[in-house]
C-alpha positions as CSV (number, residue, x, y, z in Angstrom):
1,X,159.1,195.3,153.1
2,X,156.2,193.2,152.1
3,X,152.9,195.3,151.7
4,X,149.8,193.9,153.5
5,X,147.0,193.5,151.0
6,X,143.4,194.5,151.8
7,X,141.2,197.4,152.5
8,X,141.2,200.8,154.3
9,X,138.3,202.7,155.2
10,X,138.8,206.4,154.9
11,X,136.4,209.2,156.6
12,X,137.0,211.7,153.4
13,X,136.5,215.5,154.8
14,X,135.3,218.6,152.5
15,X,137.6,219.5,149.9
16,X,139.4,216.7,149.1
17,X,139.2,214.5,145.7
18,X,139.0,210.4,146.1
19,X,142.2,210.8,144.1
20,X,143.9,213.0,146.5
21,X,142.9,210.5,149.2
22,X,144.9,207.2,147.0
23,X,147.4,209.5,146.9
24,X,148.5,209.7,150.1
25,X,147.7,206.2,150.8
26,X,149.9,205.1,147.8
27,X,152.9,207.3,149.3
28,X,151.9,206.9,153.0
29,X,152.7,202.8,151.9
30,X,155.0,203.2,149.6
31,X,152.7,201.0,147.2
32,X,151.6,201.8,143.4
33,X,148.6,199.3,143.4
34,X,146.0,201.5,145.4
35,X,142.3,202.1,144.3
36,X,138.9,203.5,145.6
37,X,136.1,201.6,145.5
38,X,133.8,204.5,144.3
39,X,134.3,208.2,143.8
40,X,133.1,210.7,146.5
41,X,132.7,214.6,145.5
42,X,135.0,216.8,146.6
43,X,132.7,218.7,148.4
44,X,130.8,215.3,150.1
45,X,132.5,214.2,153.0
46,X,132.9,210.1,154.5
47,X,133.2,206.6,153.6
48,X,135.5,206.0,151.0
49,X,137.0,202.4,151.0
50,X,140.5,201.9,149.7
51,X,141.7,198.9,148.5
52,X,145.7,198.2,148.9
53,X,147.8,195.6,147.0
54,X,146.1,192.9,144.9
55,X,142.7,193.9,147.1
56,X,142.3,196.3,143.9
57,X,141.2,193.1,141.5
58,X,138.9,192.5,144.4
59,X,136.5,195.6,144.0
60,X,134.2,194.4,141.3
61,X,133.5,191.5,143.8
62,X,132.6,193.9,146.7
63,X,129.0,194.8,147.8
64,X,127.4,197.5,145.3
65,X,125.1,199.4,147.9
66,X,126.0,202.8,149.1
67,X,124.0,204.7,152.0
68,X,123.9,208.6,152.6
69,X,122.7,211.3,154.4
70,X,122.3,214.4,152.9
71,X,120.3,217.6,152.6
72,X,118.0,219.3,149.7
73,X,117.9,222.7,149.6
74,X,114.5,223.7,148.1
75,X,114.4,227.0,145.7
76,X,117.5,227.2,144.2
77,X,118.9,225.5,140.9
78,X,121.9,225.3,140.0
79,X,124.6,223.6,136.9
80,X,125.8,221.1,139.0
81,X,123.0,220.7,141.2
82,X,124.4,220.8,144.6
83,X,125.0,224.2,146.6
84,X,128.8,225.0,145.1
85,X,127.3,225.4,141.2
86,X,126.3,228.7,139.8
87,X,123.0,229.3,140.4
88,X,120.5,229.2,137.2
89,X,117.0,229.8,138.6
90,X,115.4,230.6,141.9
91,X,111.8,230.1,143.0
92,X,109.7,229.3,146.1
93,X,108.9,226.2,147.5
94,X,105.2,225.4,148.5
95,X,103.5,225.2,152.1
96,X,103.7,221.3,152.6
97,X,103.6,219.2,155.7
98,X,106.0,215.9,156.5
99,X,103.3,213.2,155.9
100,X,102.3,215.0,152.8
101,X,106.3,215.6,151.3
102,X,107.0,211.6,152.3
103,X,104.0,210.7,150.5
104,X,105.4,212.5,147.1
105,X,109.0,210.9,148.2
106,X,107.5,207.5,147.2
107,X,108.1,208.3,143.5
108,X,111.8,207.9,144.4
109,X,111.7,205.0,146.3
110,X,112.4,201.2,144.2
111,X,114.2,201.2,140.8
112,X,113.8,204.6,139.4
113,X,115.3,206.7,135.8
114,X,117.2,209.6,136.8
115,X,119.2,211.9,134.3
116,X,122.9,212.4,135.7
117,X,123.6,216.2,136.7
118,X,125.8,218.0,133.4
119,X,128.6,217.8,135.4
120,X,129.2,214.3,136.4
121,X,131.9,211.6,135.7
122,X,129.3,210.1,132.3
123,X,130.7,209.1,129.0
124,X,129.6,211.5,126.2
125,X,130.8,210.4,122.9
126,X,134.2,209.1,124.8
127,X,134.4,211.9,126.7
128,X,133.5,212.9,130.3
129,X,130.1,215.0,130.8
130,X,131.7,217.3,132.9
131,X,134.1,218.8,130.1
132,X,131.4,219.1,128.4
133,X,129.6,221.0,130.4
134,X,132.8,223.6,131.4
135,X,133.1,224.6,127.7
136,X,129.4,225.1,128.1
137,X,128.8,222.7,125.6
138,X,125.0,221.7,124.7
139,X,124.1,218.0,125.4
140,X,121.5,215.6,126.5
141,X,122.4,213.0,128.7
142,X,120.1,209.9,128.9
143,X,118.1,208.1,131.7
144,X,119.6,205.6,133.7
145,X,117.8,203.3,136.1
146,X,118.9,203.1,139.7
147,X,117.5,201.2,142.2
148,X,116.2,203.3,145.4
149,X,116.5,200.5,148.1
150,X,115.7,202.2,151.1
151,X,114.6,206.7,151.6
152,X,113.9,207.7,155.3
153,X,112.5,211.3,155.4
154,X,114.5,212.2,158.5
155,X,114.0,215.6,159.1
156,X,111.6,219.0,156.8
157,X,112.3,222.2,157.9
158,X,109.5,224.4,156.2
159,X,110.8,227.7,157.3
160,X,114.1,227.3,155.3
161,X,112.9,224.7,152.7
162,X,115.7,222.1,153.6
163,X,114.9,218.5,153.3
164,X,116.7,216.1,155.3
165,X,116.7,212.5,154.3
166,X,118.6,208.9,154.4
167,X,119.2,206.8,151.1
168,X,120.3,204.1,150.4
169,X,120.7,203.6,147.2
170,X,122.8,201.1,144.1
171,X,125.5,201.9,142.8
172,X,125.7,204.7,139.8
173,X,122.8,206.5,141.9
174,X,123.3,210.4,141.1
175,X,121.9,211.9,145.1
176,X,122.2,215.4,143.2
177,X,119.8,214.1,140.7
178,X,117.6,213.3,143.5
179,X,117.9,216.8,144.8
180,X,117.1,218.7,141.4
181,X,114.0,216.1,140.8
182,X,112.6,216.4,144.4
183,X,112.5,220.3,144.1
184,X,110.8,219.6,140.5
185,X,108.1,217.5,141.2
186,X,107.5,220.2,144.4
187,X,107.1,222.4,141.6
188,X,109.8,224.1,142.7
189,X,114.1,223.8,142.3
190,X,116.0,221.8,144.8
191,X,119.4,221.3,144.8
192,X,121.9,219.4,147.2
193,X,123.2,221.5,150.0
194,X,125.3,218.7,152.2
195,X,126.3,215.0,151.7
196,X,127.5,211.9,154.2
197,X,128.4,208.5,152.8
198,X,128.2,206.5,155.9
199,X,128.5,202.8,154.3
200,X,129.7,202.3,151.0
201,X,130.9,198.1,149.1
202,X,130.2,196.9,152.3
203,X,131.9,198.9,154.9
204,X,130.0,201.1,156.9
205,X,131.7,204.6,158.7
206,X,132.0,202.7,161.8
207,X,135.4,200.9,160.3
208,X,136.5,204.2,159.0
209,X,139.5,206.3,159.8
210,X,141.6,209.6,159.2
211,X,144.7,209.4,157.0
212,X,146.0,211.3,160.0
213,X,145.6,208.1,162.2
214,X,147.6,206.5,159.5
215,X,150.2,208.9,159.4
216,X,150.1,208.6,163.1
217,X,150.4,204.5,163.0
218,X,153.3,205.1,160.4
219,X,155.3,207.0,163.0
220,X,155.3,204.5,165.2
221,X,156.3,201.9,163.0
222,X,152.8,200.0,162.3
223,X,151.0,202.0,159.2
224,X,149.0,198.9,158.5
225,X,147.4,198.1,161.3
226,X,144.2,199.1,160.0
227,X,144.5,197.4,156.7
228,X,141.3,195.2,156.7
229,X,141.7,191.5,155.2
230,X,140.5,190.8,151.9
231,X,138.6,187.6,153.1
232,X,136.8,189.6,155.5
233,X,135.0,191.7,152.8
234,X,133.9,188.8,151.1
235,X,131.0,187.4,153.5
236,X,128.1,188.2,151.5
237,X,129.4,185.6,149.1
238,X,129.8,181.8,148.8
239,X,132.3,179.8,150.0
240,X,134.1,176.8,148.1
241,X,136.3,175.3,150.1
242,X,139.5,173.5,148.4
243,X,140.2,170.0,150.4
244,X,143.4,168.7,148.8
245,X,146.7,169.9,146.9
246,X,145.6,168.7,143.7
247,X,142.8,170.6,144.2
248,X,144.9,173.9,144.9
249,X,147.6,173.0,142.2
250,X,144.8,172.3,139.4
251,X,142.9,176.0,141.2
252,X,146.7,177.8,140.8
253,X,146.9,176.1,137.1
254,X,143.6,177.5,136.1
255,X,141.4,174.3,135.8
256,X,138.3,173.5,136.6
257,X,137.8,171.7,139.6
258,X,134.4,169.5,140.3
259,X,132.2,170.4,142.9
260,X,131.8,168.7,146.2
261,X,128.7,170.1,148.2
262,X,130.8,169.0,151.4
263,X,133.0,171.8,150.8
264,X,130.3,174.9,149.4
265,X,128.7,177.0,151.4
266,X,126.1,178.9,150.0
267,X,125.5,183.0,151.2
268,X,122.1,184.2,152.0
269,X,121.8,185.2,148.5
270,X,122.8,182.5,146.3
271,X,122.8,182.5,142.8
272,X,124.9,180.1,140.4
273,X,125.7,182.8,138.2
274,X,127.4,184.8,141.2
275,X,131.4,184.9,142.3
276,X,132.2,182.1,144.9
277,X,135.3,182.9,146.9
278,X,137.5,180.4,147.2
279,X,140.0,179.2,150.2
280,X,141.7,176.6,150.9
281,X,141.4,174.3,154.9
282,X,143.7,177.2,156.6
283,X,140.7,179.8,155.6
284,X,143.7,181.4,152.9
285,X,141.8,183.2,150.5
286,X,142.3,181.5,147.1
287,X,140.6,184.0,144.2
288,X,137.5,184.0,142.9
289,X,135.4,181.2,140.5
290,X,132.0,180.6,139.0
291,X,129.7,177.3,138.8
292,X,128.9,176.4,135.4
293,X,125.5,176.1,134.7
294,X,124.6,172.4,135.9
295,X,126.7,173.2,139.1
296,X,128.9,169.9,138.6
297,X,132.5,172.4,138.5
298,X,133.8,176.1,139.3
299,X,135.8,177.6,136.8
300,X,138.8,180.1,137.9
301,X,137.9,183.8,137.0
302,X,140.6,185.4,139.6
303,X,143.6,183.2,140.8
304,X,146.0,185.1,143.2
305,X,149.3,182.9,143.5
306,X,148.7,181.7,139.7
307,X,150.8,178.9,138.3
């Protein structure tokens, strides 16, 4: 049977890898070509998108944002920085009210440098940080900027020193990092205690489901009814619109094709140098192109049905 291509939106609960979570997908579909769009902790529970079928050459093309809610646990540091690491040092956190801890949250808000906790998914010398840091290796890992788009102080309970706060934040943004350097610059230790990815490449937790609703769907003979259509992830993007055949034979052939402004439509955030989707009359998602620099033509980057 013919897999439908697109995208799932899984609600990820404690304890389970992003692997684990293809996986089950891959078997639950009986389809090898299944990816995540960004790797959730173990421990951090929510929106993990999945994309099925040729939806995985898709993913680079997909909206980079993520946004979270999480808590900070004040006085406690730890080796991986969140609550499940062995703790390292301990100290108290000072008297502080919620207008004056927003006010030092500003120096985490807009494109930031943050050093990635030890054990993360980083390259070290071809090799990932978090080996490193399980042999107890010694190692530096550099700064990396992130861009801090939007951080709501939601809730600070002083009693228990736990910070409760909304990010969103680019992709590659470490919200354990975040955790360690709030408690710092508190002159204290913070690390993360909880974690909830609520939107993530453009999906938002609203969309997502159980792989128990799937496994439910599959029972009853319809296990892709909540497969989500490539084209429909694709909206922040242009639009080119092929008009003819020869268009769509020269687009399946890899050639460049001029550009008629009748049939582009430009997204809120246009920029030449971005990916255009491309679809034919029918609204049948075609691949993905670029405009060369004086506009005149796109050139093919991703052709599904290629020639």
């Amino acid at each position: 049977m013919e897999t439908k291509d697109g995208f799932l939106v899984i609600n990820k609960g404690k304890g389970c890898t992003s692997h684990d979570c293809v996986k089950q997908i891959r078997s639950l579909l009986n389809i090898k070509r299944v990816g995540h769009t960004g790797t959730l902790d173990p421990e951090v529970i929510g929106t993990l998108p999945i994309a099925i079928g040729s939806a995985t050459r898709f993913i680079q093309y997909l909206p980079q944002g993520k946004t979270y809610i999480g808590q900070i646990k004040l006085g406690i540091r730890t080796n991986t920085d969140d609550i499940h690491g062995e703790i390292i040092n301990q100290k108290s956190w000072p008297k502080i009210s919620h207008e004056k801890l927003d006010q030092y949250l500003n120096r985490f808000r807009g494109i930031i440098k943050q050093i990635p906790p030890k054990v993360s998914s980083v390259h070290v010398n071809g090799e990932r940080a978090y080996k490193k840091s399980f042999r107890n290796e010694i190692f530096e890992l550099a700064p990396r900027e992130v861009k801090i788009e939007e951080l709501i102080l939601m809730k600070w309970d002083q009693l228990n020193g736990i910070i409760e706060i909304k990010i969103k934040c680019s992709a590659g943004t470490y919200i354990r990092a975040i955790a360690r350097d709030i408690g710092k610059i508190l002159n204290s230790e913070g690390c993360l205690l909880q974690l909830k990815r609520i939107s993530a490449s453009g999906f938002d937790e609203r969309d997502s489901i159980k792989i128990s609703d799937i496994e439910k769907e599959k029972r009853g003979g319809n296990s892709k009814k909540f497969i989500i259509p490539i084209i429909s992830a694709l909206n922040h993007i242009s639009t080119f619109i092929l008009s003819n055949e020869e268009q769509i034979n020269f687009w399946r052939t890899g050639r460049a094709i001029k550009v008629d402004l009748n049939y582009f439509q430009e997204s809120n955030s246009f920029d030449y140098k971005k990916p255009i989707k491309v679809i034919d009359q029918k609204q049948t998602l075609l691949g993905i192109g670029f405009l060369n620099e004086d506009q005149s033509y796109i050139n093919p980057k991703l052709v599904l049905n290629a020639k």
